[in-house]
C-alpha positions as CSV (number, residue, x, y, z in Angstrom):
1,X,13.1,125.1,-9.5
2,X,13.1,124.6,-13.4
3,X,15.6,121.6,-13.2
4,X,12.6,120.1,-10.2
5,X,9.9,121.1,-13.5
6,X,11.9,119.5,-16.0
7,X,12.6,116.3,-14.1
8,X,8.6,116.3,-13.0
9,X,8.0,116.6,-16.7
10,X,10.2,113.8,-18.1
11,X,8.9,111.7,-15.5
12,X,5.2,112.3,-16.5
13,X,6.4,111.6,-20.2
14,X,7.7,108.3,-19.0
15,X,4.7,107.6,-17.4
16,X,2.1,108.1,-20.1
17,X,4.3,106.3,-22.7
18,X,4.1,103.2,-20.6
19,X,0.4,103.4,-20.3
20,X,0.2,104.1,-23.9
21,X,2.3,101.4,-24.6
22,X,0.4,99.2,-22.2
23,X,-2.8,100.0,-23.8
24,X,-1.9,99.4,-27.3
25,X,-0.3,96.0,-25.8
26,X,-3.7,95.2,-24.2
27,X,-6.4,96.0,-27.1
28,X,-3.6,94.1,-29.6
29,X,-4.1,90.6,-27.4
30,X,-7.2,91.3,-25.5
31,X,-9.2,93.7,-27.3
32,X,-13.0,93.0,-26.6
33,X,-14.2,94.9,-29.2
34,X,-12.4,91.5,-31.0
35,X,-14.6,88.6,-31.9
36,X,-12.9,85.5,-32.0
37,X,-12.0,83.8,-34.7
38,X,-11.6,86.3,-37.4
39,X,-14.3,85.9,-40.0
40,X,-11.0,85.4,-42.6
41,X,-11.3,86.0,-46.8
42,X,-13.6,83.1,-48.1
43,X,-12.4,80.0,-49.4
44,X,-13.5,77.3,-51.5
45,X,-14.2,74.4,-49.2
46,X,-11.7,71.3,-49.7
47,X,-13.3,67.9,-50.1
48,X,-12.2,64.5,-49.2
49,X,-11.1,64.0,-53.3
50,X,-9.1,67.3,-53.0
51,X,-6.8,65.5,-50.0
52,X,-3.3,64.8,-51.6
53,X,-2.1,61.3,-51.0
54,X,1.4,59.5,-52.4
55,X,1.6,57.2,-55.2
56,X,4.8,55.5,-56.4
57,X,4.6,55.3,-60.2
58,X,8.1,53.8,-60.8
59,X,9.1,56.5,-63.1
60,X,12.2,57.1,-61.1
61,X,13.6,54.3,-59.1
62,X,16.7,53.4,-57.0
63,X,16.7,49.2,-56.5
64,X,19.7,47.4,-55.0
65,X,19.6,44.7,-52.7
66,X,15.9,44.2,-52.4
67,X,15.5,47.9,-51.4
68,X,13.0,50.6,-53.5
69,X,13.6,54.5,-53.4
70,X,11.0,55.2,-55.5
71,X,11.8,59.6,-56.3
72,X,9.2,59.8,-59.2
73,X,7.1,62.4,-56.8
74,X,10.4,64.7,-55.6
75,X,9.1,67.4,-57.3
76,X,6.3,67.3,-54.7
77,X,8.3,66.9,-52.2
78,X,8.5,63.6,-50.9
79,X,10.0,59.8,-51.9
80,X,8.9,56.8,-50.9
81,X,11.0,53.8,-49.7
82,X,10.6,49.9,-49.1
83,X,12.8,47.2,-47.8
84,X,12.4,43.7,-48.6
85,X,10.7,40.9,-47.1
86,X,12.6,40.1,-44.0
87,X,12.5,40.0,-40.3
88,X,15.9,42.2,-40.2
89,X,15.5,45.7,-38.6
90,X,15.6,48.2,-41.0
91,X,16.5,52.0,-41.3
92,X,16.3,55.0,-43.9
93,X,18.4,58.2,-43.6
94,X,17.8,61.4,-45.9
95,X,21.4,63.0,-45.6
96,X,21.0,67.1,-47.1
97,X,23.3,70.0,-45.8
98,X,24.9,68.7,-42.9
99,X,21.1,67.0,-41.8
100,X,20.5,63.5,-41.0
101,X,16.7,62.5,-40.8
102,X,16.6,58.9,-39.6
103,X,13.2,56.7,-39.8
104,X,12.4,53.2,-39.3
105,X,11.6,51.5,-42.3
106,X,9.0,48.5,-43.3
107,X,8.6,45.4,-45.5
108,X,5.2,45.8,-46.1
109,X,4.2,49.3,-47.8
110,X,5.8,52.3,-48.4
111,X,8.0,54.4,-46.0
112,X,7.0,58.4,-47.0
113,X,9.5,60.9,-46.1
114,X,9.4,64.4,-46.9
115,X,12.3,66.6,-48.7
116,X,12.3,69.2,-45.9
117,X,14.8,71.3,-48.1
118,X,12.7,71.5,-51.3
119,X,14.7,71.9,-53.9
120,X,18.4,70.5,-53.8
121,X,20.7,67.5,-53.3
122,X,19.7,65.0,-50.8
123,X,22.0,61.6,-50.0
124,X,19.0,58.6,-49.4
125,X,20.4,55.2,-47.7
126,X,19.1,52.5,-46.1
127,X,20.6,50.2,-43.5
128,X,19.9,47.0,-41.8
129,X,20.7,46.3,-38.6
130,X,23.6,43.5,-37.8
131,X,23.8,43.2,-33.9
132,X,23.1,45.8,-31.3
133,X,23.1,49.0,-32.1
134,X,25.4,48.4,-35.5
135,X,23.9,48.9,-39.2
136,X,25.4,48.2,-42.5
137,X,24.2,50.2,-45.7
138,X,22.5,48.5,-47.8
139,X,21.7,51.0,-50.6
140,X,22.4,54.6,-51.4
141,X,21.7,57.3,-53.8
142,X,21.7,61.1,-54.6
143,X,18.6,62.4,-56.0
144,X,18.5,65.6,-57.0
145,X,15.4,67.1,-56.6
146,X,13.3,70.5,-58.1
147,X,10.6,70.4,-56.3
148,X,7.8,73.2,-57.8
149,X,6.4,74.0,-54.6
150,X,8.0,73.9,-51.1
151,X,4.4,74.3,-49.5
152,X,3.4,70.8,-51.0
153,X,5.9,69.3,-49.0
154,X,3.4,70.0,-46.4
155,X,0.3,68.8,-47.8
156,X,1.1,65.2,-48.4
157,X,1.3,62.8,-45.0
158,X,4.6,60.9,-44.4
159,X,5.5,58.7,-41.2
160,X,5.3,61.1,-39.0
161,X,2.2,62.2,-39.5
162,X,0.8,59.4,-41.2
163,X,-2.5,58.7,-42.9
164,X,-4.8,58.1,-45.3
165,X,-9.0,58.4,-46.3
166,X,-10.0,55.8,-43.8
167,X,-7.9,57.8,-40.8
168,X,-10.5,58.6,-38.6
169,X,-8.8,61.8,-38.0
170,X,-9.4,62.5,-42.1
171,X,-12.9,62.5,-42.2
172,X,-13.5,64.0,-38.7
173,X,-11.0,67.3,-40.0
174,X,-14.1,67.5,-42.3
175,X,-16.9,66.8,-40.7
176,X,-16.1,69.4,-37.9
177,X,-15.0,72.4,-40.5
178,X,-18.2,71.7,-42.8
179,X,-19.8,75.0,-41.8
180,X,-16.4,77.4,-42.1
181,X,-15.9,79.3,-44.9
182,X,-12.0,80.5,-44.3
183,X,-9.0,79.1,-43.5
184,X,-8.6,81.1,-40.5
185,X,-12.2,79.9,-39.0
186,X,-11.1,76.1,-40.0
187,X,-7.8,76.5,-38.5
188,X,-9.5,77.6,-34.8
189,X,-11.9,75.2,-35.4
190,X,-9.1,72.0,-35.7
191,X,-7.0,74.4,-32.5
192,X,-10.1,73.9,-30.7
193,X,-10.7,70.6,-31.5
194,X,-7.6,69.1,-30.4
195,X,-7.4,70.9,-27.2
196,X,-10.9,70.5,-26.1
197,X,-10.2,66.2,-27.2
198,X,-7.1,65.5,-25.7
199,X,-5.8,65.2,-22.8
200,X,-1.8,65.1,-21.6
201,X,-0.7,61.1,-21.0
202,X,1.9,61.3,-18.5
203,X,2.2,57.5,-18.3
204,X,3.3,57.2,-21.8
205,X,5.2,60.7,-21.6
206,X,7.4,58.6,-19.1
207,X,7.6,55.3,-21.4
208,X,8.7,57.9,-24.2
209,X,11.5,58.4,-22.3
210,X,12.9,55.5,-22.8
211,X,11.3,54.3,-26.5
212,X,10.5,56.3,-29.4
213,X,7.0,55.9,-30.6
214,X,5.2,57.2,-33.9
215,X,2.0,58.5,-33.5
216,X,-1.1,56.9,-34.3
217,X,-3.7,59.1,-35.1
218,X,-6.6,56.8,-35.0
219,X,-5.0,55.6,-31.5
220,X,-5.2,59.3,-30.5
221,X,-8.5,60.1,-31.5
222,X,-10.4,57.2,-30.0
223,X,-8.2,57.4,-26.6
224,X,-8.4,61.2,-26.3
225,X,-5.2,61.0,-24.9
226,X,-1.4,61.7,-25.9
227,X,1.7,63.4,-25.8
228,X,3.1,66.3,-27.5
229,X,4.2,64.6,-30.0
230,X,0.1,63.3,-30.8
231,X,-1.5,66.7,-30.3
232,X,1.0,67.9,-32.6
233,X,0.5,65.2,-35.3
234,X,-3.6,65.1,-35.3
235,X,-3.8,69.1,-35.5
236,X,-1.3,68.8,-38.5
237,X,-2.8,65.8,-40.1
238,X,-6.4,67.5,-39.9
239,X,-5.2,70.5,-41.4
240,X,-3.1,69.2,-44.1
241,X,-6.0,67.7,-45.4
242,X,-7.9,70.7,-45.2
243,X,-5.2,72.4,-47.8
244,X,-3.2,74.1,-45.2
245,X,0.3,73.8,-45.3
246,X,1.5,72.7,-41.9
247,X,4.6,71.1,-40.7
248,X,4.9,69.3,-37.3
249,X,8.7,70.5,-35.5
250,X,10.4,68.8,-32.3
251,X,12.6,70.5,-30.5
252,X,13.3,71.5,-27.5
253,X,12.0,74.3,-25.2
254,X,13.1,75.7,-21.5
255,X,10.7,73.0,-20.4
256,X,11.6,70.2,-21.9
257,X,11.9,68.2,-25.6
258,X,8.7,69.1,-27.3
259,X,6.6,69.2,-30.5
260,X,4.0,71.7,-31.6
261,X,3.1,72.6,-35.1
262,X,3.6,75.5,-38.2
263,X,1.4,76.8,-40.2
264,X,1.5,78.3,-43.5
265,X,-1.9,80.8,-44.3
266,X,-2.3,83.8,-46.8
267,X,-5.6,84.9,-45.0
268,X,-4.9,87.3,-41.7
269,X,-6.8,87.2,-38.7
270,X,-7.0,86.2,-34.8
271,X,-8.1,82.8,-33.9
272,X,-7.9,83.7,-30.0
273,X,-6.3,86.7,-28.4
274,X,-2.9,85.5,-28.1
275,X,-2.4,83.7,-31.7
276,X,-2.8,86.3,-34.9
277,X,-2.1,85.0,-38.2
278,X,0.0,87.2,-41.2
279,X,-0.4,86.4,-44.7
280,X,2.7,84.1,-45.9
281,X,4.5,83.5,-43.3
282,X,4.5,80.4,-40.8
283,X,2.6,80.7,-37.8
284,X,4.1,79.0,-34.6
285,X,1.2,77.1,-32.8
286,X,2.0,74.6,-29.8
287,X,-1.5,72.8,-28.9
288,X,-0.1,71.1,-26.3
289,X,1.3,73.6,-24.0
290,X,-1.9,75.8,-24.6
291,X,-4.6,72.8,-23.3
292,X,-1.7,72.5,-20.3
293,X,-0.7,75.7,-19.2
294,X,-2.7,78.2,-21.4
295,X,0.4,80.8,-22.4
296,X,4.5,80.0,-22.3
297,X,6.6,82.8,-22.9
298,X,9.9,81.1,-22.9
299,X,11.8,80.0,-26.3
300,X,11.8,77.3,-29.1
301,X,14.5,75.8,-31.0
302,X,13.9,73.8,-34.0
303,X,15.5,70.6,-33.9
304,X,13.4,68.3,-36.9
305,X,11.3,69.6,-39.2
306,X,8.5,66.7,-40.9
């Protein structure tokens, strides 16, 4: 009789810690006492002048063979790069502990690539192509950077996520926050934004396949349409501009190669029931798979950082 009582009892124990823990799991995602977004600590409100933008000052400069790695601004975290005036095809790499960040690279303006380490050594070369699939090195150099800050690395555009004050996607980041007054409220605001826009463009998911192609946020914006890899880039292009650290990661998940964004906030606060925001530390957000299938449970692993 007392061992049927004691087993009765530890299986009464076991059931109300799972409803407890069930109910604490529930009111932490789907509390409706909750209001959505949090209200957030108030911030100053950014402006279009506060929106930081590269500049290549020549101050310090790498030149061989027609080819400009311009590091003056690698304490903010990013250099700048230009080819010369050909019709060759052109490449850059940024080489730093055992990483090798490769980006197609222009005649006609600058090339921005960010110093995803922050501080340290980084190997920068650029190649031209010769036949094929075959590249030569043109010019290379080790810059050592100290960069003051490793959340400006995020602030400034680069060729990823590129742009400047006549993006479309600049000015609409603040027309649509002009009434928030945190960083949490203009970060649901931009979420919300680029899900409610966009919708997935399998067609060019497929031609992706087979062809890499940058994102164009103005492209994106007027279409309404993109891949991952376009959600991902407008929701971190608005917010960068809004003074909010983000960086934009590929990778792949159980589903397939994907992109989805980072962000970087020292408010707190919910901007649905399933994403909550602590102070300092970065904040997975996928924008894509959220408009498709609402929630994904399975995992992430980083691949590229920009």
């Amino acid at each position: 009789m007392r061992l049927r009582r004691r087993r009765m009892w530890i299986q009464i124990t076991i059931g109300v810690t799972v409803i407890v823990i069930a109910v604490a799991v529930t009111l932490r995602f789907a509390n409706p006492l909750r209001s959505y977004p949090s209200k957030g600590k108030p911030s100053p409100k950014p402006t279009i002048q506060d929106v930081r933008l590269p500049s290549q000052p020549g101050t310090r400069v790498y030149e061989k063979s027609g080819y400009t790695i311009d590091y003056s601004h690698a304490d903010q975290g990013y250099i700048s790069v230009i080819g010369p005036q050909d019709d060759k095809i052109k490449k850059v790499q940024v080489l730093f502990d055992g990483f090798t960040y490769t980006y197609d690279l222009g005649s006609d303006r600058y090339t921005i690539l960010p110093l995803q380490k922050g501080t340290g050594e980084y190997t920068v070369r650029t190649m031209r192509n010769t036949s094929g699939n075959a590249y030569t090195v043109t010019a290379s150099t080790v810059i050592n950077a100290t960069v003051a800050d490793d959340l400006t690395i995020y602030l400034y555009p680069n060729q990823i996520v590129d742009y400047d004050l006549q993006t479309l996607a600049v000015n609409k980041s603040f027309e649509i926050t002009q009434k928030d007054e945190s960083d949490i409220q203009r970060v649901h605001t931009i979420y919300r934004y680029v899900i409610d826009l966009l919708s997935y463009d399998q067609a060019k998911a497929d031609r992706a396949k087979d062809i890499f192609m940058l994102p164009d946020l103005d492209q994106t914006l007027t279409s309404k349409k993109g891949i991952c890899f376009d959600y991902a880039a407008l929701m971190t292009a608005m917010l960068r501009v809004q003074g909010i650290p983000t960086r934009l990661i590929t990778g792949y998940t159980d589903i397939a190669y994907h992109a989805w964004v980072e962000i970087y906030l020292v408010d707190v606060g919910w901007i649905n029931p399933k994403i909550y925001f602590e102070s300092k530390i970065w904040k997975r957000v996928d924008p894509t798979f959220d408009d498709s299938f609402g929630i994904y449970f399975g995992d992430y692993q980083t691949k590229y950082t920009y």
